[in-house]
Residue frames as a rotation matrix with the C-alpha (Angstrom) as fourth column:
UNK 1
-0.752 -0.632 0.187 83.80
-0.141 0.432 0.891 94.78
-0.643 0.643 -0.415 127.54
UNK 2
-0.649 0.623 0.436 80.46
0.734 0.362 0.575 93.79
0.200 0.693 -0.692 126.24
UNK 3
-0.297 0.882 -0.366 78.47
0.562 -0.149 -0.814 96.74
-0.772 -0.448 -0.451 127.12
UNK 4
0.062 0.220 -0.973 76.37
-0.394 -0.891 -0.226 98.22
-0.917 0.398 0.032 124.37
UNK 5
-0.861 -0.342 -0.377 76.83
-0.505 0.658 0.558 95.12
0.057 0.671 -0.739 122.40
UNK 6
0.204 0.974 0.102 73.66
-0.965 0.217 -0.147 93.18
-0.165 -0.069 0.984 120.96
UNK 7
-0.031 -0.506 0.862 73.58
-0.483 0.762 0.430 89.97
-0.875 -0.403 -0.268 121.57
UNK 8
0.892 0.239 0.383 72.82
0.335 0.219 -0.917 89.16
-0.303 0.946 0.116 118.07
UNK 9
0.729 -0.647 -0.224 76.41
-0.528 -0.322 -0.786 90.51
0.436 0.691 -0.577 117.37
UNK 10
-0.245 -0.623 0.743 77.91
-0.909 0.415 0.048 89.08
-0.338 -0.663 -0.668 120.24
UNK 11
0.506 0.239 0.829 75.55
-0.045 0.967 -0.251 85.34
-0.861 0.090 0.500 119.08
UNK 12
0.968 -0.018 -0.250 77.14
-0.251 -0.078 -0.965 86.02
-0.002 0.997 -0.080 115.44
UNK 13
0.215 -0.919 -0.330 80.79
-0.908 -0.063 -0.415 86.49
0.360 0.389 -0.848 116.15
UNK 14
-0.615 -0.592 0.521 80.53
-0.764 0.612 -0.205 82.83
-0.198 -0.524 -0.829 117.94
UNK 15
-0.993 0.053 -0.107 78.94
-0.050 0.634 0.771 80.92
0.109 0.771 -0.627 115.08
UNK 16
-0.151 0.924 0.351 75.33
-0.858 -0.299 0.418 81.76
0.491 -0.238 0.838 116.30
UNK 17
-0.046 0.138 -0.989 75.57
0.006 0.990 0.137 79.12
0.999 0.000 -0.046 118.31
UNK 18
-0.742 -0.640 -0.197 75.93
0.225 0.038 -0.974 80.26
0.631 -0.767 0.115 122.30
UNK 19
-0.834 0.351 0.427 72.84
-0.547 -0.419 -0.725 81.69
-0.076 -0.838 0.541 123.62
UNK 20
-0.679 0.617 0.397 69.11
0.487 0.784 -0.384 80.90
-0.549 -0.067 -0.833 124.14
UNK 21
-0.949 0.273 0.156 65.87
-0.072 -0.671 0.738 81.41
0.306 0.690 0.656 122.68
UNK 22
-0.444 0.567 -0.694 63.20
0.625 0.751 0.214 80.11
0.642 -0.339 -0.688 125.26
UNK 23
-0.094 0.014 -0.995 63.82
0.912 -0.400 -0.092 82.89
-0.400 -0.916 0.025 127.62
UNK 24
0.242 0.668 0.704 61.94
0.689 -0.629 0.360 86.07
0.684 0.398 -0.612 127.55
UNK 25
-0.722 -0.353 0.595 63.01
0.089 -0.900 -0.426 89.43
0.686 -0.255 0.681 129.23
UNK 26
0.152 0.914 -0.376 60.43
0.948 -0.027 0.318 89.95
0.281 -0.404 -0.870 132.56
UNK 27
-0.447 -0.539 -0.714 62.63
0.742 -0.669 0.040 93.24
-0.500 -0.512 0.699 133.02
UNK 28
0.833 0.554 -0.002 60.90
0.240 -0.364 -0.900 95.07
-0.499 0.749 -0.436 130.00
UNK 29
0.821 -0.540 0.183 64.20
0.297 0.130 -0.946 96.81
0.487 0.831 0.268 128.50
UNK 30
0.417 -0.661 0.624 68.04
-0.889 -0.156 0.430 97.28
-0.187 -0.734 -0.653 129.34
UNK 31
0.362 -0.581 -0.729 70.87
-0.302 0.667 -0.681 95.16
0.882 0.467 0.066 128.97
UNK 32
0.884 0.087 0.459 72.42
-0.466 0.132 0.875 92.84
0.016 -0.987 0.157 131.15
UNK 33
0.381 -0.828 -0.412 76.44
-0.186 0.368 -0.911 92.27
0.906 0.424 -0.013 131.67
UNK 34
0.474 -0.414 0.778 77.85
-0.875 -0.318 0.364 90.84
0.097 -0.853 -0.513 134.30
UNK 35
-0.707 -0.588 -0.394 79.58
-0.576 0.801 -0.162 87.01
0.411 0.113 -0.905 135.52
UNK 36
0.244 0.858 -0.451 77.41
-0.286 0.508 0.812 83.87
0.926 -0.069 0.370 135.69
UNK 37
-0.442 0.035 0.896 76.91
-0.887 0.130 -0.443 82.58
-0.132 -0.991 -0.027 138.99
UNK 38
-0.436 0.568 -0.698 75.50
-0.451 0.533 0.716 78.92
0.779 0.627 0.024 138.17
UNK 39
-0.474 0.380 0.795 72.81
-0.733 0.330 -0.595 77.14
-0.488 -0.864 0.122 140.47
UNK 40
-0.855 -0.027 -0.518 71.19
-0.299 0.841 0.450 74.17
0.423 0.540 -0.728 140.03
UNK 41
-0.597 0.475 0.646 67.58
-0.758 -0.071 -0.648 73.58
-0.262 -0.877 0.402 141.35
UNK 42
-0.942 0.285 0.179 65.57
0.335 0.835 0.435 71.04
-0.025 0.470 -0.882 141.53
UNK 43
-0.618 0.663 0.423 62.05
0.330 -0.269 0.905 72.05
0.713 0.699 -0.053 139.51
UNK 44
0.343 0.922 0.178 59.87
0.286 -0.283 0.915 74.14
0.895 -0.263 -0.361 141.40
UNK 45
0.804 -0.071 -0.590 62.24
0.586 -0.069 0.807 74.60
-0.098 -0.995 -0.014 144.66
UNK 46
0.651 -0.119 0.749 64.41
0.166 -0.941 -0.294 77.42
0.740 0.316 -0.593 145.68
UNK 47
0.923 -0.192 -0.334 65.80
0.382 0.339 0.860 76.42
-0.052 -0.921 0.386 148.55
UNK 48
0.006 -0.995 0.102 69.75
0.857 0.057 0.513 76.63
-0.516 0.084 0.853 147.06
UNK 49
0.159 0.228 0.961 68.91
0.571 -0.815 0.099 80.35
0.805 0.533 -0.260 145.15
UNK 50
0.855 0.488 0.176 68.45
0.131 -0.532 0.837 81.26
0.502 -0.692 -0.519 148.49
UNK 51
0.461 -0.879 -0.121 72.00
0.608 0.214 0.764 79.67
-0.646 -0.426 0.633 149.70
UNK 52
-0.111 -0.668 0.736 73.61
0.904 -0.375 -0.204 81.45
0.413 0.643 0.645 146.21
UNK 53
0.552 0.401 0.731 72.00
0.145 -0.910 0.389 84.69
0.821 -0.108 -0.560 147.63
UNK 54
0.939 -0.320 -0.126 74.50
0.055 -0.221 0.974 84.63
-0.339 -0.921 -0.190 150.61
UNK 55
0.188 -0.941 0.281 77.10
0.329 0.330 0.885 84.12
-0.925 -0.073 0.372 148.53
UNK 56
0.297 -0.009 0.955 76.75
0.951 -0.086 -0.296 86.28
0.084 0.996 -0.017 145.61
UNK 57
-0.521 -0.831 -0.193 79.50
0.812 -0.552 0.186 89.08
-0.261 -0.059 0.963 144.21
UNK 58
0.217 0.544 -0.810 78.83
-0.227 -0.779 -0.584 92.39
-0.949 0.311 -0.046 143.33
UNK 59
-0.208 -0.015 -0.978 78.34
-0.978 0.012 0.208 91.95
0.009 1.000 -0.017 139.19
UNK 60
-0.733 0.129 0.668 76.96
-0.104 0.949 -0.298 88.26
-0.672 -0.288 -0.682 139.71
UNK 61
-0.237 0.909 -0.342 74.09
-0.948 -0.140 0.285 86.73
0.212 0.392 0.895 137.54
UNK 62
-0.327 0.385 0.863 72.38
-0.600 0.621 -0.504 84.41
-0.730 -0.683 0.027 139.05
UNK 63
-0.772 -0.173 -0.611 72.45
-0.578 0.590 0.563 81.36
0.263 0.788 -0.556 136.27
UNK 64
-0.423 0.291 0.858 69.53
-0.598 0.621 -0.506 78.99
-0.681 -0.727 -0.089 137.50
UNK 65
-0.708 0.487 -0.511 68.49
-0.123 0.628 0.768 75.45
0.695 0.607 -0.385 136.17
UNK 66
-0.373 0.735 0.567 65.54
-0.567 0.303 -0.766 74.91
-0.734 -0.607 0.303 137.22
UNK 67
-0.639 0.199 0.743 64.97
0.365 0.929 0.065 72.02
-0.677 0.313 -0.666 134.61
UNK 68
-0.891 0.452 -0.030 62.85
-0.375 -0.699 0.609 74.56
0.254 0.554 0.793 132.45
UNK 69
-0.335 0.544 -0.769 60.09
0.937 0.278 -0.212 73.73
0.098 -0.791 -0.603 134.96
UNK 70
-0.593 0.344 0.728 57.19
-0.074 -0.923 0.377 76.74
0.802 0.170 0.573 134.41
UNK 71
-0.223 0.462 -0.858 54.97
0.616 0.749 0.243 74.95
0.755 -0.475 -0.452 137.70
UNK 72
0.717 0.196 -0.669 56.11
0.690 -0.332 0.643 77.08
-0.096 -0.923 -0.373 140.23
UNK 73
0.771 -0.596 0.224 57.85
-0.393 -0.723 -0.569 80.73
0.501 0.350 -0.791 140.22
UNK 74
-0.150 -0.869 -0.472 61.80
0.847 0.133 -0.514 80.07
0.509 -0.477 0.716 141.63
UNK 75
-0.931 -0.345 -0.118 62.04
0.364 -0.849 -0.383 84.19
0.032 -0.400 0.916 142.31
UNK 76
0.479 0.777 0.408 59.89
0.807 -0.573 0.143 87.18
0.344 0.261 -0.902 142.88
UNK 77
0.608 -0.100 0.788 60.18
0.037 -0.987 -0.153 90.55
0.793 0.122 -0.597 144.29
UNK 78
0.889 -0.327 0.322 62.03
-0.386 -0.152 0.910 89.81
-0.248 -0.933 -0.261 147.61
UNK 79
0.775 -0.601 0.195 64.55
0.302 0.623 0.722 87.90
-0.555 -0.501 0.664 146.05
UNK 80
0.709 0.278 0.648 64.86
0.678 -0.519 -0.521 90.67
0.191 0.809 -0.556 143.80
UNK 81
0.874 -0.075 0.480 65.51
-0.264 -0.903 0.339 92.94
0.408 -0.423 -0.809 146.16
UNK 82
0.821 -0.490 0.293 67.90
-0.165 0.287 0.943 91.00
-0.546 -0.823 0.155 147.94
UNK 83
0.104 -0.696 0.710 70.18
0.972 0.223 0.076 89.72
-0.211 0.683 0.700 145.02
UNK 84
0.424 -0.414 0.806 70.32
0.263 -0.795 -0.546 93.95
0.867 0.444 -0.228 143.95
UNK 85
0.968 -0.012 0.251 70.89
-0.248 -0.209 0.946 94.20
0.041 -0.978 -0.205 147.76
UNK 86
0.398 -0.822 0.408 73.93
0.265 0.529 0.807 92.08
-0.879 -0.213 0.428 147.77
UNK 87
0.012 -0.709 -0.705 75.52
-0.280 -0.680 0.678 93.21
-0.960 0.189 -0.207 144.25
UNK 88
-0.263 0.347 0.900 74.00
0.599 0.790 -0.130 90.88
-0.756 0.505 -0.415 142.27
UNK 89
-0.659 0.110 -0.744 73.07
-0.283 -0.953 0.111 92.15
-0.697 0.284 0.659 138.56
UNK 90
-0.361 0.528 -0.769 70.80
-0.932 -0.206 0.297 90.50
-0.002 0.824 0.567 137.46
UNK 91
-0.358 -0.126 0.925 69.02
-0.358 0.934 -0.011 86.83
-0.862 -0.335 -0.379 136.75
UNK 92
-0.300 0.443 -0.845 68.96
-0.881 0.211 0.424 84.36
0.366 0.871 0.326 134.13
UNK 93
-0.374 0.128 0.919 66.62
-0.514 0.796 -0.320 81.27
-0.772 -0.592 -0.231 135.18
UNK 94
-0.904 0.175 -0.390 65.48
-0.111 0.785 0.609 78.02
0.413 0.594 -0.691 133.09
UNK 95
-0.668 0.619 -0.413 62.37
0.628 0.767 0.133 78.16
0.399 -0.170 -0.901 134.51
UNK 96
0.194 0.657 0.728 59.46
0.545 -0.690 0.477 80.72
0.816 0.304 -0.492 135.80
UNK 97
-0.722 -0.643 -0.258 58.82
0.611 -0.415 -0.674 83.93
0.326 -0.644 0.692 137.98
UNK 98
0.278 0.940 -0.198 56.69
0.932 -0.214 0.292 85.83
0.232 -0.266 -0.936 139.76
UNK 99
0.265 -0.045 -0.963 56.11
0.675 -0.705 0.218 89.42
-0.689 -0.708 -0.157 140.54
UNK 100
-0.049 -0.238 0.970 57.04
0.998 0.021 0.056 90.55
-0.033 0.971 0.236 136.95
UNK 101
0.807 0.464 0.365 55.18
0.483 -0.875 0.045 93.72
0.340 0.140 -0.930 137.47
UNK 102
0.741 -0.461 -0.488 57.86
0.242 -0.494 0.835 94.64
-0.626 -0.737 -0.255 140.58
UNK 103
-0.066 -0.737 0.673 61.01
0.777 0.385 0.498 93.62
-0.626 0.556 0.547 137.52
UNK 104
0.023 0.481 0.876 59.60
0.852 -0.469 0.235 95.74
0.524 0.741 -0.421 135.56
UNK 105
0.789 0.239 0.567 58.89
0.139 -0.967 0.213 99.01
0.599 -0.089 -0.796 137.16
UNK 106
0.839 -0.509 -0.195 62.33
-0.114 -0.514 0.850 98.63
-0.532 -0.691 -0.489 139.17
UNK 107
0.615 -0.641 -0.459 64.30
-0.785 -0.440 -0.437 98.07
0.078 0.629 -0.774 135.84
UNK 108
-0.088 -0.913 0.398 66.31
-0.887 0.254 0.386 95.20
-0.453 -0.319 -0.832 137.35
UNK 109
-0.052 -0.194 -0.980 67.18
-0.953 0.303 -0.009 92.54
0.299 0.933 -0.200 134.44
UNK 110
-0.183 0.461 0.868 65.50
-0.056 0.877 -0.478 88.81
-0.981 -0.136 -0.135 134.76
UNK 111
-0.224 0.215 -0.951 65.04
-0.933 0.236 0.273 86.76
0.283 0.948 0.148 131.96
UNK 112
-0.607 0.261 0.751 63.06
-0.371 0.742 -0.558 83.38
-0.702 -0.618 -0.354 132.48
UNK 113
-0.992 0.114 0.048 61.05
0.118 0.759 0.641 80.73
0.036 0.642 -0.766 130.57
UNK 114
-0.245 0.966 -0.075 57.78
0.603 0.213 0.769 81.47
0.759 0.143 -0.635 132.21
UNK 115
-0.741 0.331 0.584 55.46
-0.476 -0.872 -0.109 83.35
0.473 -0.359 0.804 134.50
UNK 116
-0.216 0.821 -0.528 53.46
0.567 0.546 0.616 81.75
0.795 -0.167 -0.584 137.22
UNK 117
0.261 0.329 0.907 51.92
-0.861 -0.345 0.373 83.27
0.436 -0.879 0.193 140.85
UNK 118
0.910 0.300 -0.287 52.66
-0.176 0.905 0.388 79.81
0.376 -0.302 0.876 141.91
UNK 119
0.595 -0.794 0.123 55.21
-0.762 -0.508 0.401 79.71
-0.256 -0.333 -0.908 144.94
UNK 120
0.199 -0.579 -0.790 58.08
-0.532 0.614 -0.584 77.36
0.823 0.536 -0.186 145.29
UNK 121
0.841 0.070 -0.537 58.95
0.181 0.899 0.399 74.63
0.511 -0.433 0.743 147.18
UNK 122
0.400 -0.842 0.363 62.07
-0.781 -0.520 -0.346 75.38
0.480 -0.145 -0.865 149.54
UNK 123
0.850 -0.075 0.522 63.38
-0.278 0.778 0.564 71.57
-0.448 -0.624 0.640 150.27
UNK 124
-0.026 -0.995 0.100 66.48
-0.667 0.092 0.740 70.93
-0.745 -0.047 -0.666 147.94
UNK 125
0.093 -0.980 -0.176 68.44
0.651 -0.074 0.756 69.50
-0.753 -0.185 0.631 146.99
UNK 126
0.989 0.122 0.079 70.80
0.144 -0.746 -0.650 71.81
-0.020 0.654 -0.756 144.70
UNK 127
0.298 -0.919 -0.258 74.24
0.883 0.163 0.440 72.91
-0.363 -0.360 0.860 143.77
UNK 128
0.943 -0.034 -0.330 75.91
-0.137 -0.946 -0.294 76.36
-0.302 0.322 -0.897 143.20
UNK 129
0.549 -0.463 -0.696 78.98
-0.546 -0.829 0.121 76.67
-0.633 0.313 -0.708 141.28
UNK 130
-0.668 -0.097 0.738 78.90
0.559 0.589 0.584 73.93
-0.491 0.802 -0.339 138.59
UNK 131
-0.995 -0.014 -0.101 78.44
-0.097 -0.174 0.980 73.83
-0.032 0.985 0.172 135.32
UNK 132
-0.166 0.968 -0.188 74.42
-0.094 -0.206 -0.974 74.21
-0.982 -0.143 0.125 134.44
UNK 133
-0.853 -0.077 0.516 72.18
0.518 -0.020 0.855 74.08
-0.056 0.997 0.057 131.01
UNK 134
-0.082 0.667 -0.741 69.83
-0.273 -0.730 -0.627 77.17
-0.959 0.151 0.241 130.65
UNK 135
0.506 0.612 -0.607 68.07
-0.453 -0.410 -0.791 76.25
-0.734 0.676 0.070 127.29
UNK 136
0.995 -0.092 0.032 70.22
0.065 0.385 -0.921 73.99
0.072 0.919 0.389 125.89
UNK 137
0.250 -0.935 0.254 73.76
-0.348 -0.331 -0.877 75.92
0.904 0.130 -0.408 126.96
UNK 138
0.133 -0.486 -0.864 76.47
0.924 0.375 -0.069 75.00
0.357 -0.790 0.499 129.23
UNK 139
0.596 0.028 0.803 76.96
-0.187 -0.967 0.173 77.60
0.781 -0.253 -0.571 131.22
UNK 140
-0.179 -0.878 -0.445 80.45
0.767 0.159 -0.622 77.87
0.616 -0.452 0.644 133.44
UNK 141
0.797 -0.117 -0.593 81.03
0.414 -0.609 0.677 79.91
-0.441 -0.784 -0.437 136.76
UNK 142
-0.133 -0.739 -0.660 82.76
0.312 -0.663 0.680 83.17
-0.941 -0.116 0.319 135.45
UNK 143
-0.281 0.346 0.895 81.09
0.935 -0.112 0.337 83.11
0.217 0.931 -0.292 131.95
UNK 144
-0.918 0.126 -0.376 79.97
-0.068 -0.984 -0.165 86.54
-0.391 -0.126 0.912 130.73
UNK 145
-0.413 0.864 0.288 76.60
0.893 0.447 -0.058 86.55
-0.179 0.233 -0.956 130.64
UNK 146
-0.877 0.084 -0.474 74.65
-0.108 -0.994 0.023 89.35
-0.469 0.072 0.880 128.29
UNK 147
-0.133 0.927 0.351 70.85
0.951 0.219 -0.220 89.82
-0.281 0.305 -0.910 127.61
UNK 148
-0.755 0.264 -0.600 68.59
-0.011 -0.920 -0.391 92.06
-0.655 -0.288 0.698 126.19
UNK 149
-0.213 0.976 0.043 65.58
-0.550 -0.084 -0.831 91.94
-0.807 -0.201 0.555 124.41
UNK 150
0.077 -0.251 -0.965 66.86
-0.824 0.529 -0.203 89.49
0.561 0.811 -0.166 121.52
UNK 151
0.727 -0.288 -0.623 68.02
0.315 0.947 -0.069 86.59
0.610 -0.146 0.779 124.34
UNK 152
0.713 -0.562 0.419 70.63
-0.495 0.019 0.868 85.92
-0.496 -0.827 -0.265 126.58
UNK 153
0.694 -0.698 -0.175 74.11
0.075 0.312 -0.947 84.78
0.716 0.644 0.269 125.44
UNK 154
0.990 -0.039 0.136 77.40
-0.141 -0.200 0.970 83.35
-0.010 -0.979 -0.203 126.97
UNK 155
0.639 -0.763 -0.100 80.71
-0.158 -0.002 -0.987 83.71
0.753 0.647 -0.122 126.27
UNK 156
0.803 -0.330 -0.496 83.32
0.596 0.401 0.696 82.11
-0.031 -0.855 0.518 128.34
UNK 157
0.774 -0.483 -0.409 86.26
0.206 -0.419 0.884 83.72
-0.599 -0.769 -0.224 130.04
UNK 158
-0.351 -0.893 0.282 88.93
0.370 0.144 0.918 82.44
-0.860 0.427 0.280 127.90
UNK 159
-0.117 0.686 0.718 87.10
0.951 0.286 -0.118 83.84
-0.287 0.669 -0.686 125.13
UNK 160
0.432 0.537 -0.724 85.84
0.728 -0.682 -0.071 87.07
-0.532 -0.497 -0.686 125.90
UNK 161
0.144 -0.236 -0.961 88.07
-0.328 -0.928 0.179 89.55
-0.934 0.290 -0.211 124.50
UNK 162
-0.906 -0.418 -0.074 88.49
-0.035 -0.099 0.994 88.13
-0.423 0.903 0.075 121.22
UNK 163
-0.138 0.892 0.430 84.50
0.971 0.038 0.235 87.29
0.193 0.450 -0.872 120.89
UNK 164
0.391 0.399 -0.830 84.21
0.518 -0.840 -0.160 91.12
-0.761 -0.367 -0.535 122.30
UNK 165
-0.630 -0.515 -0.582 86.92
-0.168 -0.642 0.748 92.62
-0.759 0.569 0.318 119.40
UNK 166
-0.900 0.138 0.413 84.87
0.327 0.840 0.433 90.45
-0.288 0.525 -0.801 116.84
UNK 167
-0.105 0.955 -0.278 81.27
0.947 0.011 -0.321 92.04
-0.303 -0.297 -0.905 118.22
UNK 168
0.321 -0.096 -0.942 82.43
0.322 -0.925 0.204 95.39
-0.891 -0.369 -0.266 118.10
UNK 169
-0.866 -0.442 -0.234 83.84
-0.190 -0.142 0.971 95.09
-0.463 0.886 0.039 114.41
UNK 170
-0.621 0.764 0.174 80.47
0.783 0.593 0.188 93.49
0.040 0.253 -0.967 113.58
UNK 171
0.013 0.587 -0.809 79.03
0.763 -0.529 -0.372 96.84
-0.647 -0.612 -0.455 115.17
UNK 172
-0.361 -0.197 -0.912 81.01
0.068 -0.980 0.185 99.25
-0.930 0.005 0.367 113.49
UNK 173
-0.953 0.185 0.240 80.09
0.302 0.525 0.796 97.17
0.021 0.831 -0.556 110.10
UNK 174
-0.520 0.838 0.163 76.53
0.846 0.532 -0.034 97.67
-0.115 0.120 -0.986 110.62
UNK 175
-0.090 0.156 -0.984 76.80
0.397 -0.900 -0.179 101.17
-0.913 -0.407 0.019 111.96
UNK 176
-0.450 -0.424 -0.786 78.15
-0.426 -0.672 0.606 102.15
-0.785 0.607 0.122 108.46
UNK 177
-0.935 0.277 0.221 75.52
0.281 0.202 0.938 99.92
0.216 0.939 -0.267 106.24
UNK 178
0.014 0.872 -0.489 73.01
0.882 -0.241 -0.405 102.00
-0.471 -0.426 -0.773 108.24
UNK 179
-0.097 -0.193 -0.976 74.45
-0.070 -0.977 0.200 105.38
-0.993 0.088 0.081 107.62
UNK 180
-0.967 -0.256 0.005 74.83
0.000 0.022 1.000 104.27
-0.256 0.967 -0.022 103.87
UNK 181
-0.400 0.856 0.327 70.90
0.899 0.297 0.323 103.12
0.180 0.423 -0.888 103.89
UNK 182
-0.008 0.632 -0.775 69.75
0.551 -0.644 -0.531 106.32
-0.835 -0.431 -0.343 105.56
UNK 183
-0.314 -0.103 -0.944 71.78
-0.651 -0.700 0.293 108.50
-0.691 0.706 0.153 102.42
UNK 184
0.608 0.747 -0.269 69.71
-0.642 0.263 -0.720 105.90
-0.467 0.610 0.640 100.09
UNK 185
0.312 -0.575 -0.756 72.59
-0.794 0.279 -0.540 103.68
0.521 0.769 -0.370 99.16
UNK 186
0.572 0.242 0.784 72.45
-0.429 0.903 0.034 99.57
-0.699 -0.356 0.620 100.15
UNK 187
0.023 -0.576 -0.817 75.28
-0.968 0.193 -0.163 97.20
0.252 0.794 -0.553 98.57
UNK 188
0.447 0.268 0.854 73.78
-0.580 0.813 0.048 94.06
-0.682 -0.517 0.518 98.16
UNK 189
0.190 -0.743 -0.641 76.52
-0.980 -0.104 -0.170 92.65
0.059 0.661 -0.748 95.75
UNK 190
-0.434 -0.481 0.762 77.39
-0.781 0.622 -0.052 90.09
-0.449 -0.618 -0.645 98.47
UNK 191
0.523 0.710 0.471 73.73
-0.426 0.697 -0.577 87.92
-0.738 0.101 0.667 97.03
UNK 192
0.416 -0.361 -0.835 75.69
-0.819 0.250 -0.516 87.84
0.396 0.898 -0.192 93.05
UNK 193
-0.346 -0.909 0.234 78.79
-0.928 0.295 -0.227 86.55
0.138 -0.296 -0.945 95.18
UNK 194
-0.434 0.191 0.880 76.69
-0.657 0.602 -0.454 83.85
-0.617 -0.775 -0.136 96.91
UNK 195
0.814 0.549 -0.190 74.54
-0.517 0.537 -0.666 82.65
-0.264 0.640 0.721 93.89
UNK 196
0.703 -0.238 -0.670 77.82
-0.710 -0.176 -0.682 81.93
0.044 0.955 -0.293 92.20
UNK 197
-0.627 -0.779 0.014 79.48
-0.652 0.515 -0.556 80.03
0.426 -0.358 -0.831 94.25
């Protein structure tokens, strides 16, 4: 539904108002679409990531609060491996990672607040499928969650196909005031419209 959609069209058709801007791609490029998975940790500890990892779908994104807490990494490269292992596509986390290099050169979409070498703490407490805030948003089990090198954005369920028709009109709209700039012709009328009113 949303693939091939920028979130910048997808943050537009829903009043620019849905995603973050804290979090930073650790994946280099590549989009991520898939269904939030929310976790809750408490800053610096991993303990319940680990519990979501037994229990995560194939298309999952691992949602994690981690209090936007940069101290200590939540993930790295094993739990990487394990969350593509299980069906998992991807993670968005309030808070930092390690191993960046591994994200990177295996392509597999993370998007986080920070970057430390510093491990975590694996004592609890935590909760997996409640509501979370990543950056400010609420974020619901079953939200569609999409990143790519603009941010992360979330559109709920009940949503979805009208913020997806919306994105995609937005697309074709741009597509065709490219094609106009390339042949040297730009209609900025709209500015007249706006002074005047």
């Amino acid at each position: 539904m949303f693939s091939g959609v920028a979130t910048s069209l997808i943050s537009d058709s829903m009043d620019r108002l849905c995603g973050t801007h804290a979090l930073k791609p650790m994946h280099g490029e590549g989009q991520l679409v898939g269904r939030a998975l929310p976790i809750k940790v408490a800053p610096g500890d991993n303990l319940y990531i680990h519990l979501a990892l037994r229990q995560v779908q194939a298309g999952d994104v691992l949602v994690i609060d981690g209090g936007g807490s940069v101290d200590r990494a939540l993930i790295g490269e094993i739990m990487m491996s394990v969350a593509r292992m299980r069906g998992a596509v991807g993670y968005v986390i309030d808070g930092a990672v390690r191993d960046v290099t591994a994200f990177s050169e295996q392509r597999f979409p993370c998007f986080a607040r920070g970057v430390t070498h510093k491990g975590p703490y694996k004592n609890g407490p935590g909760v997996i499928g409640e509501p979370v805030a990543i950056d400010g948003v609420v974020v619901h089990a079953g939200d569609i969650v999409v990143g790519d090198s603009d941010g992360v954005v979330f559109v709920p369920q009940a949503r979805a196909e009208r913020v997806s028709g919306l994105a995609r009109a937005k697309l074709r709209d741009e597509q065709a005031i490219l094609a106009g700039i390339a042949r040297g012709v730009y209609d900025d009328s709209w500015i007249d419209a706006r002074l005047a009113s």
